[in-house]
C-alpha positions in Angstrom: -20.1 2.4 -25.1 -16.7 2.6 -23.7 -15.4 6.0 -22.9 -11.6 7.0 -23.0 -10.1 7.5 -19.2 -6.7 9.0 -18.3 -5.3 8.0 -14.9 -3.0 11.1 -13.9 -0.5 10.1 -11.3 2.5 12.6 -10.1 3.6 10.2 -7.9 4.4 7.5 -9.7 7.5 4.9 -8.8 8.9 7.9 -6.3 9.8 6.2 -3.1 7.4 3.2 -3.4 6.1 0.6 -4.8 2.7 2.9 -5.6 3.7 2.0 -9.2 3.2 -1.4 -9.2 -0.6 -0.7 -8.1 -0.6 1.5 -11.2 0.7 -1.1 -13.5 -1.7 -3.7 -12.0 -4.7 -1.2 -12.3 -3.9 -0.2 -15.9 -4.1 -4.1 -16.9 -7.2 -4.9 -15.4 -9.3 -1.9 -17.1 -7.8 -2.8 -20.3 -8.8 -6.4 -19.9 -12.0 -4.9 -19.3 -11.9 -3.2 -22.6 -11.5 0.0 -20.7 -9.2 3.0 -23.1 -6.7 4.0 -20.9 -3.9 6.5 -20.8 -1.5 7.0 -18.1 0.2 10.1 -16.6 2.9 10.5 -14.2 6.5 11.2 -13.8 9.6 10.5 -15.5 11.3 8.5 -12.8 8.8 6.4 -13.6 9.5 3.7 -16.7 7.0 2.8 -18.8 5.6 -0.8 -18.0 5.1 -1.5 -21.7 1.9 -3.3 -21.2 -0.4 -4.0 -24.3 -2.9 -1.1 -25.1 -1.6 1.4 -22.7 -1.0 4.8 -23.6 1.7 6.3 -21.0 3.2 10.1 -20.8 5.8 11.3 -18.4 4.9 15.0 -18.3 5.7 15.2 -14.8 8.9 16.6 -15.2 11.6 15.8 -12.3 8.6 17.2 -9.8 10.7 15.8 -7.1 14.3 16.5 -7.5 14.6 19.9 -6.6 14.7 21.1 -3.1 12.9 23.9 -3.5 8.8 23.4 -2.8 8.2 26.4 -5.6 10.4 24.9 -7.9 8.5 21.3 -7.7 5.1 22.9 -7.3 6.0 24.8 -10.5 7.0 21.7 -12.3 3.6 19.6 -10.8 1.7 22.6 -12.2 3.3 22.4 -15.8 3.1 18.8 -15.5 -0.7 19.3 -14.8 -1.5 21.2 -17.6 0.0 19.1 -20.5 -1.3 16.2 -18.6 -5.2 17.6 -18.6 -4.6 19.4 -22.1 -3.7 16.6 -23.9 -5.7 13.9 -22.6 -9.1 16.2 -22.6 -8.0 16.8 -26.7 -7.1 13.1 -26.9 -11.2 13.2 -26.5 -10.7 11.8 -22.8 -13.7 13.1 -20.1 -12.9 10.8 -17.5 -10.0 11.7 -15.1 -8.8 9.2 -12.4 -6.6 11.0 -9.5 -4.9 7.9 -6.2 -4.9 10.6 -3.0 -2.9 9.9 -0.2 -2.5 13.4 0.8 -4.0 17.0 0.6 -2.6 19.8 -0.3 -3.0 22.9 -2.5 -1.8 21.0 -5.8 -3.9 18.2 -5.5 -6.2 20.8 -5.2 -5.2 22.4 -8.4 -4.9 19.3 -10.6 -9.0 19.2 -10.1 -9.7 22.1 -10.2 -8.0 22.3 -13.8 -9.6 19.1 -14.8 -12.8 20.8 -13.9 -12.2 23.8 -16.2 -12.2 21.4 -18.9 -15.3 20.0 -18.0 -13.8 16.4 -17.3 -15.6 14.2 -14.9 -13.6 13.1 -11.4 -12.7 9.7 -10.0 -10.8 9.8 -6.5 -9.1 6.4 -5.3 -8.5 8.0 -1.6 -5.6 5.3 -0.1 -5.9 7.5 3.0 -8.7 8.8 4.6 -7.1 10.6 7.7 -5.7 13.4 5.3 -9.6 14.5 4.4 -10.7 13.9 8.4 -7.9 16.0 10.2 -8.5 19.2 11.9 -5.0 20.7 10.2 -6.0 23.3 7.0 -6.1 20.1 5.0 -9.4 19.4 6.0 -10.5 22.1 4.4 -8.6 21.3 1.0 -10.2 18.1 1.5 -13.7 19.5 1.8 -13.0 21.2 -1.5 -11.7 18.2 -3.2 -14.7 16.1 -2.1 -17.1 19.0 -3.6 -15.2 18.5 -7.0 -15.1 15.2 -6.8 -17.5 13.1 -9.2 -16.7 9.6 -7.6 -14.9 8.2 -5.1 -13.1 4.9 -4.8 -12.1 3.3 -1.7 -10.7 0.2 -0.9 -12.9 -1.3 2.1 -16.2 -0.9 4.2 -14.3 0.3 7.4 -12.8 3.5 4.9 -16.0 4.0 3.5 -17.7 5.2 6.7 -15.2 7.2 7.8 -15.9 9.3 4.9 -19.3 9.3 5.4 -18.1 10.1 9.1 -17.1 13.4 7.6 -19.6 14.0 5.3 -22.7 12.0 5.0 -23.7 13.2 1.9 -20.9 11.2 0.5 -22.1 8.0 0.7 -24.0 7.9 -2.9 -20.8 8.4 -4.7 -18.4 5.7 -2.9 -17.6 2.6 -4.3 -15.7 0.1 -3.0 -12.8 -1.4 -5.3 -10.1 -3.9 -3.3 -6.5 -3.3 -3.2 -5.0 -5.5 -6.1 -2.2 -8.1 -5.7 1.6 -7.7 -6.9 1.6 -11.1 -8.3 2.5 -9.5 -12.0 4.9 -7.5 -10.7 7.5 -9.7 -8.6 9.6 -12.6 -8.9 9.1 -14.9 -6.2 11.9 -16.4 -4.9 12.2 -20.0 -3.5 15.6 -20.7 -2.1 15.0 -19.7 1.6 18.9 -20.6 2.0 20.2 -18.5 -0.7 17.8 -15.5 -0.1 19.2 -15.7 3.5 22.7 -16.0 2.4 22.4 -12.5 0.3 21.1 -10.4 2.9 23.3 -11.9 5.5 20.5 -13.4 7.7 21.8 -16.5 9.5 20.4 -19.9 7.8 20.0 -21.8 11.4 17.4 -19.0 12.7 13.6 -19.0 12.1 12.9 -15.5 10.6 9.8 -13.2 11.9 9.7 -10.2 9.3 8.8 -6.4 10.0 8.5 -4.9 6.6 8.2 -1.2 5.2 8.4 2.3 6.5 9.0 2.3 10.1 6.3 4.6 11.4 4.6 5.4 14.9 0.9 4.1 13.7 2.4 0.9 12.4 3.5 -0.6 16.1 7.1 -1.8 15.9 6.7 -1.7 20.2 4.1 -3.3 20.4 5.9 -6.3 18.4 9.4 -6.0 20.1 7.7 -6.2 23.4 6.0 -8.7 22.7 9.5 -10.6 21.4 10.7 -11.3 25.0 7.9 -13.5 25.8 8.4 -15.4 22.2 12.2 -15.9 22.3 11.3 -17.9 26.3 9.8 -20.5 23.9 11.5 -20.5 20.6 14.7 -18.9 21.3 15.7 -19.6 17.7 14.2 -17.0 16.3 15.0 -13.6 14.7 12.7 -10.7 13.9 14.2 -9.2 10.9 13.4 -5.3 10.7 13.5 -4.0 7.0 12.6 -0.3 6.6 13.6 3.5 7.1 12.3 5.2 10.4 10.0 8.2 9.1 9.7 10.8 10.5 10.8 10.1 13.8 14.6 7.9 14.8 15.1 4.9 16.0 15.9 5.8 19.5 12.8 4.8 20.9 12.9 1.2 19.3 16.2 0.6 20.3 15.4 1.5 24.1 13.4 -1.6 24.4 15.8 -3.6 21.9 18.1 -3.0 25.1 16.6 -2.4 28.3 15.3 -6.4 27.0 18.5 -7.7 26.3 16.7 -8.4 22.6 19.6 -8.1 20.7 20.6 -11.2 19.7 17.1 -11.7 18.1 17.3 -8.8 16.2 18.8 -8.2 13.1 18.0 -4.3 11.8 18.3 -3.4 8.2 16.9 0.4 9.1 17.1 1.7 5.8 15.5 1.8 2.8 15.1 -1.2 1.0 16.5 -1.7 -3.0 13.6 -3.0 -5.1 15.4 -5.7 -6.1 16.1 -6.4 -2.6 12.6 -6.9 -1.4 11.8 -10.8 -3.0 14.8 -11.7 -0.4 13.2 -10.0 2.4 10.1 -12.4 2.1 11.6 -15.5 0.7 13.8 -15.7 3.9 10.9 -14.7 6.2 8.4 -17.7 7.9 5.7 -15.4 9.2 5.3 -11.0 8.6 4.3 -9.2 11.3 2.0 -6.1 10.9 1.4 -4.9 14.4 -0.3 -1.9 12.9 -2.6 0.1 15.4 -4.3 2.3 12.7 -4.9 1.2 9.1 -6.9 1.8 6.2 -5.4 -0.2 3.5 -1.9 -2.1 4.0 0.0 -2.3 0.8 2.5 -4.6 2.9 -0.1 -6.8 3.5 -1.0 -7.4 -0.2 2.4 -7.8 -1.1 2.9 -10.6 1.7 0.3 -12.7 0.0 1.7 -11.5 -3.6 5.2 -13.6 -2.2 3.0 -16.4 -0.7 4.1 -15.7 2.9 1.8 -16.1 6.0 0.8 -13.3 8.0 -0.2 -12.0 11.3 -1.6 -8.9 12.0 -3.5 -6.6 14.0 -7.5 -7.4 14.1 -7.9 -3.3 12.9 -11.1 -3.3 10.9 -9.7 -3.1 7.1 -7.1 -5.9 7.5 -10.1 -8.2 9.0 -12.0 -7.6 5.7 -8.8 -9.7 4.3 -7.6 -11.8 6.9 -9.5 -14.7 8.3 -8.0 -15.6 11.3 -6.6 -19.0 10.7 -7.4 -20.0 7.3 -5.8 -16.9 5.2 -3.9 -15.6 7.7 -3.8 -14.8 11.4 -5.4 -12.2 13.8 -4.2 -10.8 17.3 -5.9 -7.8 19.3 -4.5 -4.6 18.0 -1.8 -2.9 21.0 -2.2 -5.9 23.0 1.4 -7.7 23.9 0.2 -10.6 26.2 -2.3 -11.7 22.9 0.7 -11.2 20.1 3.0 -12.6 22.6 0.6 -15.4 22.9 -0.3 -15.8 19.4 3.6 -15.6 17.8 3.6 -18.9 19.8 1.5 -20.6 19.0 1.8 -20.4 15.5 5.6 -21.3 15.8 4.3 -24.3 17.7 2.3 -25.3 14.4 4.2 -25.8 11.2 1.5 -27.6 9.4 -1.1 -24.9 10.3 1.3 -22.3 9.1 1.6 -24.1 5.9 -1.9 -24.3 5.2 -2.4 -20.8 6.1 -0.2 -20.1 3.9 -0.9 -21.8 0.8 -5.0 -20.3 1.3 -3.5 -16.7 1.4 -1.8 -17.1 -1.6 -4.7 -18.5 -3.4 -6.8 -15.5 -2.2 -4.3 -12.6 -3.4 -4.9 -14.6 -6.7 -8.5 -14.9 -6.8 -10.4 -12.2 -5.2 -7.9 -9.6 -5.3 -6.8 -10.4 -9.0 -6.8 -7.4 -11.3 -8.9 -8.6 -13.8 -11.5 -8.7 -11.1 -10.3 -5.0 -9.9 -10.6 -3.8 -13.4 -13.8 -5.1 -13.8 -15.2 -3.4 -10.4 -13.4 -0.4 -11.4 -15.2 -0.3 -14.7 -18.3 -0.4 -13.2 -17.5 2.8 -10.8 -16.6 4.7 -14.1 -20.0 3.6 -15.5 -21.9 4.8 -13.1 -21.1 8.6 -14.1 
């Protein structure tokens, strides 16, 4: 028998593309003949797919600037959420964590009152394996938890790093694809044209949030020993620095005379921008030097683009160095310096690479087959 399940979701389309993964997640358990209700925020619109139930109780949670106002709002949010999907006759509650903190904390704990079983799909680890106060929230949130979902082998044992009891309750349920979701562009020329990227230039991309564990150095540094050979290309850099400016970037953007091989677009990037970004692009970077699950990754193969990226653990588990995609040694400049040219040197490889990426996102990491393994992880409760 199929029982009723109610993803709750605060986040929602705030600031990301987190709601795409929602959409994608929701089709696959009801292909799988899964009941599903969704609830999140109202900045995010309904997707209108067939057989969803969706509710936007989460009340403009993030417009205010005031943390009690928003945690007042997540709270109310909470309860109408829990209250009406536990008398909607729903026992199973699915919760994505990419942070702790005391609301998360809260939305269990109510779920809990209510007697409502507790899936967890942790998208990162580190916030439940720090030494901050977190940890402890996160200690506390594993207790509640009923089962936990996680998206490859390398994040499952750094849970069980943490707590080894753990490791009965994981499953492992892939990353799904974007392919739904986007419109894939094919006019390299036009796509170039409407983000003002030069049409003579072969286009390296850096994509997303420009943060310090993603390894924009390692990549620029790298640049000078590319440009020697193919001094027609440009490394595009799409994304808002987080957290921390640009200075440091731009030292060795400089101090390398790099500049005319850059083209920075350090901002944050319009939705209906991003199908531009990676039509124009020949190869994405992802120079990451800690991972657990790329997002950016999945949504290179979603536009069938080729990419290179760090040999971290998790993106191994996807990346076949290549045949789906290619590998360099994570913070090592000589080997990405090396690598970058010889893949330039090789069109036709590129090409194939290419085309087998984009049948894997399709494939393995279609959400049919996420729904299905999803199901199964509900099941097991």
């Amino acid at each position: 028998m199929n029982r009723k399940v109610a993803i709750i979701d605060p986040l929602g389309a705030h600031g990301s593309s987190h709601h795409f993964y929602l959409f994608g997640q929701a089709e696959g358990l009801l292909r799988n003949d899964v009941e599903l209700s969704l609830y999140t925020n109202n900045e995010t619109s309904s997707p209108e797919i067939n057989g969803l139930k969706f509710f936007a109780f989460y009340k403009d949670i993030f417009k205010s600037k005031s943390r009690v106002i928003s945690g007042i709002k997540w709270i109310i949010g909470t309860v109408f959420s829990v209250f009406h999907a536990r008398f909607s006759g729903i026992s199973i509650f699915h919760f994505h964590i990419f942070y702790t903190n005391v609301l998360v904390l809260f939305n269990l704990l109510f779920v809990k009152i209510f007697f409502g079983k507790i899936v967890l799909t942790l998208h990162d680890v580190s916030s439940f394996s720090n030494s901050s106060n977190s940890s402890i929230i996160g200690k506390l949130i594993y207790k509640l938890t009923d089962r936990i979902i996680t998206h490859n082998e390398f994040s499952k044992s750094e849970i069980i790093n943490v707590n080894g009891n753990l490791s009965s309750c994981i499953s492992i349920v892939p990353h799904g694809n974007y392919t739904p979701f986007i419109n894939i562009q094919y006019d390299k020329e036009k796509s170039k044209e409407q983000l003002g990227i030069p049409n003579n230039r072969r286009i390296l991309l850096f994509f997303g949030m420009i943060k310090k564990v993603k390894g924009l150095e390692i990549l620029l540094s790298a640049l000078k020993g590319v440009i020697k050979q193919n001094p027609d290309v440009l490394l595009v850099i799409a994304g808002k620095p987080w957290e921390n400016d640009f200075s440091a970037y731009q030292k060795i953007i400089d101090e390398n005379n790099l500049s005319e091989y850059i083209l920075l677009h350090t901002k944050f990037i319009l939705q209906e921008d991003v199908e531009h970004y990676y039509c124009a692009s020949d190869l994405v970077i992802l120079p990451y030097k800690k991972i657990y699950q790329s997002g950016v990754l999945m949504m290179t193969l979603s536009y069938e683009r080729p990419a290179l990226v760090s040999d971290l653990p998790p993106l191994k588990e996807i990346i076949s160095d290549n045949e789906n995609g290619f590998l360099f040694k994570t913070e090592n400049v000589s080997d990405l310096t090396t690598k970058l040219n010889s893949i330039l040197s090789d069109e036709g490889l590129m090409e194939e690479v290419r085309v087998k990426g984009s049948e894997l996102i399709n494939t393995k990491y279609d959400w049919g087959e996420i729904g299905r393994q999803t199901k199964q992880a509900y099941q097991s409760l």
